[in-house]
C-alpha positions in Angstrom: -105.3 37.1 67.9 -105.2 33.7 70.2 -108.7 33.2 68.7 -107.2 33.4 65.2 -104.1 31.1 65.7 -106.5 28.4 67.2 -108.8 28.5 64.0 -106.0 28.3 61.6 -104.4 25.0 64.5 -107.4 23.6 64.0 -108.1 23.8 60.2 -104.5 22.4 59.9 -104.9 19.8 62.5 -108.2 18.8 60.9 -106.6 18.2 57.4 -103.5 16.1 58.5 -105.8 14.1 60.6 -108.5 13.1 57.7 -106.0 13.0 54.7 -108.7 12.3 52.5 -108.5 15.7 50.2 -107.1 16.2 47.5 -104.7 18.9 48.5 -103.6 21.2 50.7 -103.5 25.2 50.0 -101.2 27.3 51.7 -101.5 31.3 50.0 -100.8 35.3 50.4 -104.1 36.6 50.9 -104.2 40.3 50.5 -106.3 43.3 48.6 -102.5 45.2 48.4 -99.1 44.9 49.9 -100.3 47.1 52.8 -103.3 44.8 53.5 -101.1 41.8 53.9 -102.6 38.4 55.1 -102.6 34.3 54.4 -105.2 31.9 53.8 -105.2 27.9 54.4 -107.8 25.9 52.5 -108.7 22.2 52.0 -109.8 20.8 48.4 -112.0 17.9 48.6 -112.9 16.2 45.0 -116.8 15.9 44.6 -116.1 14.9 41.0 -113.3 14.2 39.1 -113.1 13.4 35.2 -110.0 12.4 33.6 -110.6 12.4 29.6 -108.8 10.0 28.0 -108.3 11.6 24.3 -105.9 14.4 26.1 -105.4 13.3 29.7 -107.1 16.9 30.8 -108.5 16.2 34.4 -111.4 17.7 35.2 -113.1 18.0 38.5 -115.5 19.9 41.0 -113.9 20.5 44.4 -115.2 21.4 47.5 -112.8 24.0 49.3 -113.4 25.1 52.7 -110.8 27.9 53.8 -109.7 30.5 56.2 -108.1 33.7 55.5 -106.8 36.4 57.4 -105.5 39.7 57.0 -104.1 42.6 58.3 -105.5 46.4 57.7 -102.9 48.5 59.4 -104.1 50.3 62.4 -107.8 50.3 60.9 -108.7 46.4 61.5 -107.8 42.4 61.3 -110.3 40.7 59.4 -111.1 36.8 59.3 -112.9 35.1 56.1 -114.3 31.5 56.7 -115.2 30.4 53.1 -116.9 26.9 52.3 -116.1 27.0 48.1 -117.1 25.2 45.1 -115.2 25.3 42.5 -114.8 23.9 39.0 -110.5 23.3 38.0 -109.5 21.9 34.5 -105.8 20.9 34.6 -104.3 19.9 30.7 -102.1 17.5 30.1 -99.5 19.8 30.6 -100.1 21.0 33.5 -102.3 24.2 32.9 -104.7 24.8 35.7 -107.6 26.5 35.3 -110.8 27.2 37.8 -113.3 29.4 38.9 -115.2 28.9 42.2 -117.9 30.7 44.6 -118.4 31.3 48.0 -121.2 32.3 50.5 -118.1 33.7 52.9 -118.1 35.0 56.4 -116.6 37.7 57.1 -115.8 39.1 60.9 -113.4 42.4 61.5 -111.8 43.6 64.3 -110.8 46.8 65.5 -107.5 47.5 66.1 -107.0 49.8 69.2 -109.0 50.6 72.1 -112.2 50.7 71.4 -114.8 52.3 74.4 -118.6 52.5 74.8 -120.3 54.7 77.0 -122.3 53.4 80.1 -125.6 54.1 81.2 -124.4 56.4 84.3 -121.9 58.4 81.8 -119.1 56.2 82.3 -116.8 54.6 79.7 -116.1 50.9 79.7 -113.7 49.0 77.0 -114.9 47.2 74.5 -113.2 44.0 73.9 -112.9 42.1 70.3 -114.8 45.7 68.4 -116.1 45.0 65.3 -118.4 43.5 62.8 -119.6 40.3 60.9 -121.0 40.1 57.5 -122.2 38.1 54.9 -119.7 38.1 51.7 -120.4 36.2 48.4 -117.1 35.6 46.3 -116.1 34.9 43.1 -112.8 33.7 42.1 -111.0 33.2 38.8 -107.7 31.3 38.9 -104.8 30.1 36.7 -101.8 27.9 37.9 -99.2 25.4 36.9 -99.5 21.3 38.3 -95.8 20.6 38.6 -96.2 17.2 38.5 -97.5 16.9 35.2 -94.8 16.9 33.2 -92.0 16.6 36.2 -92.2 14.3 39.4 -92.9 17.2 41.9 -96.0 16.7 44.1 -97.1 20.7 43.9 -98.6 23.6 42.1 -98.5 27.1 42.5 -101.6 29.0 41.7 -102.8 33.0 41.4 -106.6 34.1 42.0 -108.3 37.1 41.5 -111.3 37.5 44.2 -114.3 39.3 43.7 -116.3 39.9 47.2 -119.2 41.9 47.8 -119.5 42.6 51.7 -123.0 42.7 52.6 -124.1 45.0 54.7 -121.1 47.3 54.5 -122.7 51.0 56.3 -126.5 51.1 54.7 -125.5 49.4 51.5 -122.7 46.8 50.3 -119.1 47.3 49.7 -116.9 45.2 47.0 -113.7 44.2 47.9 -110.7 42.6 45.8 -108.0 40.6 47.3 -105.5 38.9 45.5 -104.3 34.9 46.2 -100.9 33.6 45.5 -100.0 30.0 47.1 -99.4 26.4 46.6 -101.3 23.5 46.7 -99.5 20.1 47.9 -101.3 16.7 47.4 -102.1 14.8 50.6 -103.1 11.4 48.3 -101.9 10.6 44.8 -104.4 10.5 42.5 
């Protein structure tokens, strides 16, 4: 867990420091209530379009994130995903965007978890579990409050897709839901 409080320090510490993204993401990151967890990412504009017929912006965004979750006495798992993603906000404030991710995933056991030794012996296993490579798709729809009111945030929802590769001898595809807000750390 001390290894999992320093990543998400860092990630913070890293965005306050450059202030050069877009925005800041703070979000619920679970697959159900029981599977409860939060995720902190980092939007960084590649491109950015602002049409001037309907003042819909436009843009291609480069999101690094981490998320973590809880799976009640089973296992904590960590998801460090570089995004890109494609958002379309409308003039009043509709925001739309998909995005993918080559995500890694790493679990860890909860409990003890033991081996056995060469000589017969047990010995404890510390930080049990697993790493794996897990491609996601997201589909999102929010609402930019500072469109049509001078409030520097939006709230979002996302739907992710993740196939975790390998998952026993195959693959496994996991659904979490995402439920945050995104604050601007520049205007645009």
């Amino acid at each position: 867990m001390k290894l999992i409080a320093y990543l998400m320090t860092t990630l913070l510490a890293m965005s306050a420091l450059t202030a050069r993204g877009q925005s800041l993401r703070v979000a619920y990151f679970g697959e159900t209530i029981t599977h409860y967890g939060a995720k902190i990412a980092y939007e960084y504009p590649i491109i950015s379009r602002i049409k001037a017929s309907n003042s819909a912006r436009k843009e291609f965004l480069f999101t690094p994130g981490l998320a973590i979750y809880n799976h009640p006495r089973n296992h904590v798992g960590v998801i460090l995903s570089p995004e890109l993603a494609y958002q379309r906000t409308s003039q009043r404030g509709n925001v739309f965007e998909v995005s993918l991710s080559n995500s890694y995933f790493r679990y860890f056991l909860a409990g003890q978890t033991f081996e056995v030794a060469e000589d017969g012996s047990f010995r404890r296993v510390k930080m049990a579990g697993r790493g794996a490579y897990l491609p996601t798709l997201s589909v999102g729809y929010g609402r930019d409050l500072s469109a049509r009111r001078n409030v520097p945030l939006a709230w979002y929802a996302r739907l992710n897709v993740m196939q975790q590769r390998p998952y026993n001898a195959s693959h496994f595809y996991r659904f979490a839901i995402e439920c945050g807000i995104r604050k601007p750390l520049k205007n645009r």
